[in-house]
N, C-alpha and C positions, 0 to 999 in steps of 0.2 A: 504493500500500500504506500510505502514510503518513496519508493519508486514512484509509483503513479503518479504522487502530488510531487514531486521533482520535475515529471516530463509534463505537467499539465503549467506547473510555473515558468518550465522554458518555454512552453506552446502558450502561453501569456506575455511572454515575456516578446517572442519573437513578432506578435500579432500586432504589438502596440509601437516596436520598433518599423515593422512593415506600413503600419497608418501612419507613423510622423513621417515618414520618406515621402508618403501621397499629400500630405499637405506641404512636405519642404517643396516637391515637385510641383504640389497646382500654383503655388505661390512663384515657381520657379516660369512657369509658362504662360501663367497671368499676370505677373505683375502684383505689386504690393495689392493687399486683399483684406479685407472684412472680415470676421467672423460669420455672421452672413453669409458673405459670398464663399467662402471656403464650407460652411456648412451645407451650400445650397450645391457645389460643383461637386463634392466627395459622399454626398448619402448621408452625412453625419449630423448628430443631434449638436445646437452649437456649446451645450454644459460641453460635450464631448471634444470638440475643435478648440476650445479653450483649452482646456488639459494637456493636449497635446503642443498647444501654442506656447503654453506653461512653459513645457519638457525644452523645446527647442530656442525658446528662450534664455533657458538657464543653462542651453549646450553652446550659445552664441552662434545660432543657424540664423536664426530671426529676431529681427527687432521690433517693436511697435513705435510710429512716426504720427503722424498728424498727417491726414489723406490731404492732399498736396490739391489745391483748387486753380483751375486757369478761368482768365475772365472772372464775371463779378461774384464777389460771395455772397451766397446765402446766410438768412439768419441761422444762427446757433452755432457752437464747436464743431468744426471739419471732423468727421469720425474716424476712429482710429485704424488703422489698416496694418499689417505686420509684413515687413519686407525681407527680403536674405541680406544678411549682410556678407563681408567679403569673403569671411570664413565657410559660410553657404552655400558660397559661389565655386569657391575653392572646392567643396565635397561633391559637387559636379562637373570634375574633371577638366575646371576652367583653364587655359593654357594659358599661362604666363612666363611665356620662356624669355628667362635673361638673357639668353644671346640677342635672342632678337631685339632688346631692349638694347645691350651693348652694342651692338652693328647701327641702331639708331641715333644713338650718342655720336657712335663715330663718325655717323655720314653730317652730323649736324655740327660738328667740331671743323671737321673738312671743310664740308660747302657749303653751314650756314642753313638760315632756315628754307631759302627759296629749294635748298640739294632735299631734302625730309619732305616736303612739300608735293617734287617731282615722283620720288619714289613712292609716295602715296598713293599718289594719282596713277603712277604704272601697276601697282599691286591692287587698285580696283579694278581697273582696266582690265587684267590680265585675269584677277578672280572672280570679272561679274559677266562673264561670258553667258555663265549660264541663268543669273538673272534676266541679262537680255531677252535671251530665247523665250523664258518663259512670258515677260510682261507682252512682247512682238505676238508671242501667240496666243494673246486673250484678247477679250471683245475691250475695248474703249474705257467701260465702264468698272471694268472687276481689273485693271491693269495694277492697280496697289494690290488689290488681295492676292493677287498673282505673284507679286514682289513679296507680300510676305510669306506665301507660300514655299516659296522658291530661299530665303532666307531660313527659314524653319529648316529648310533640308539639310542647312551648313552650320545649324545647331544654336541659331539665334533666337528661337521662340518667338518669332515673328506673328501679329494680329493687325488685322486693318480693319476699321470701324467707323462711322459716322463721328465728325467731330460735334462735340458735346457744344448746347448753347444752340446761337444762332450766325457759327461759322460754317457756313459754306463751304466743304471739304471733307476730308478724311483725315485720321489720325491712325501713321503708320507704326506701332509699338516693337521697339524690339525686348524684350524681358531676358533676352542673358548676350552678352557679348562675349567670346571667345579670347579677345584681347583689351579687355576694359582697364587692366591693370597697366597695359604696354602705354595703352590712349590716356591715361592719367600724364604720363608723363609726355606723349608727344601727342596734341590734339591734333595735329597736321593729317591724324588718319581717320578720325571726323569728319573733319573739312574735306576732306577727297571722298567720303561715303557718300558725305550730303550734296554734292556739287555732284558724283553718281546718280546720287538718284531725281536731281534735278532735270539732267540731262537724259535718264533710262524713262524718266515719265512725261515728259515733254513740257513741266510748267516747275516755275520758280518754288520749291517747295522751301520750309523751315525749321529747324532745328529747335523744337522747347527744353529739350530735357536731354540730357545723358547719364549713363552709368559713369559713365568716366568722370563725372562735374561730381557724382554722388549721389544722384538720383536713383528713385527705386526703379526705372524702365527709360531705354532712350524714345522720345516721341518727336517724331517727325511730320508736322503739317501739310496736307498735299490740299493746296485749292482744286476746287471743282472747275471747270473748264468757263469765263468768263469772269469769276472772281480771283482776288487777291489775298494776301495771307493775312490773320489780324493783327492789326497794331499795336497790341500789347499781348506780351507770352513772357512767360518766367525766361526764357533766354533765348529772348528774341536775336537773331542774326541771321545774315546771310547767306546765302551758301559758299562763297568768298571766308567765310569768318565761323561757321556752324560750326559748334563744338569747342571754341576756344575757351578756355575758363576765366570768365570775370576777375579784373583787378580786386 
């Protein structure tokens, strides 16, 4: 019998570590989240999403921030939402290779920022081949869903969605970046994603957010065809500038 209740507390044990991996993950692919929203996306009762928010809290996987509002706010407290922090990010297999950090050092020691700039712009070039393909071969209309579809495949957790309010557009989410740690330090690879995807979608699109500034998801602005992007976003820039981090 002492057996049993030994294998019944690993088989407890292993159950509750398999649910907190499904909320590091939904949080992983959505974007900082609700209790709510994590109870309504995983089956779970939200007493229960808390518990495990708990756990993962007190492991330093997630954090709990003040849900981040663009445009005008509403009355009452922004609600709280729980995001990965970098240790989180790291436990899904995020790559942050030094070399490639140090070969960026160097090329920007050599030839200065316009030489990091170039190489940026050649390493989307050369890696959004197959974003092309996919956005050239959708209809007009789903051409971001298509981009984020097509970033999902390269491990970005990419979502495109109606931007919120009465902006005219889409908001292209990425919820995990492969090199966010690299982009911290040289935002020049930012700037070449969002000047990509300026030019992959055919309109002036806008940088609000990145992982690399801190934020819990990078969101990208796309106007709808005849409008412009809004005049005021937490990190309004251009595509020329998208990504750099505020003095």
């Amino acid at each position: 019998m002492k057996n049993d209740g030994r294998a019944s507390q690993e088989d407890f044990a292993t159950g509750e570590r398999s649910t907190r991996d499904r909320v590091a993950r939904s949080i992983l692919g959505h974007g900082p989240s609700t209790v709510a929203d994590l109870a309504g996306r995983l089956g779970l009762t939200q007493a229960a999403v808390r518990r495990h928010l708990d756990a993962l809290v007190s492991d330093n996987v997630v954090e709990a921030r003040e849900q981040r509002v663009y445009g005008a706010r509403t009355r009452g407290r922004p609600a709280k939402v729980f995001a990965l922090t970098d240790c989180g990010r790291d436990a899904f297999d995020q790559s942050y290779d030094k070399l490639a950090a140090d070969a960026l050092r160097f090329i920007a020691d050599s030839g200065g920022d316009e030489a990091v700039i170039a190489f940026a712009r050649a390493r989307m070039a050369a890696t959004g081949e197959a974003y092309r393909a996919a956005v050239e071969a959708a209809e007009p209309r789903r051409r971001t869903e298509a981009l984020a579809e097509a970033l999902s495949a390269d491990g970005y957790a990419a979502t495109a969605r109606s931007a919120p309010g009465p902006q005219q557009g889409e908001q292209l989410c990425q919820h995990h970046c492969p090199v966010a740690h690299v982009a911290e330090q040289f935002p020049q690879l930012c700037e070449a994603e969002t000047e990509f995807f300026s030019s992959l979608l055919g309109t002036h699109v806008q940088r609000l957010a990145t992982l690399a500034h801190g934020d819990g998801v990078c969101t990208t602005y796309v106007p709808r065809s005849g409008h412009t992007a809004p005049p005021q976003t937490t990190h309004s820039a251009s595509a020329s500038t998208a990504g750099r981090n505020p003095a």
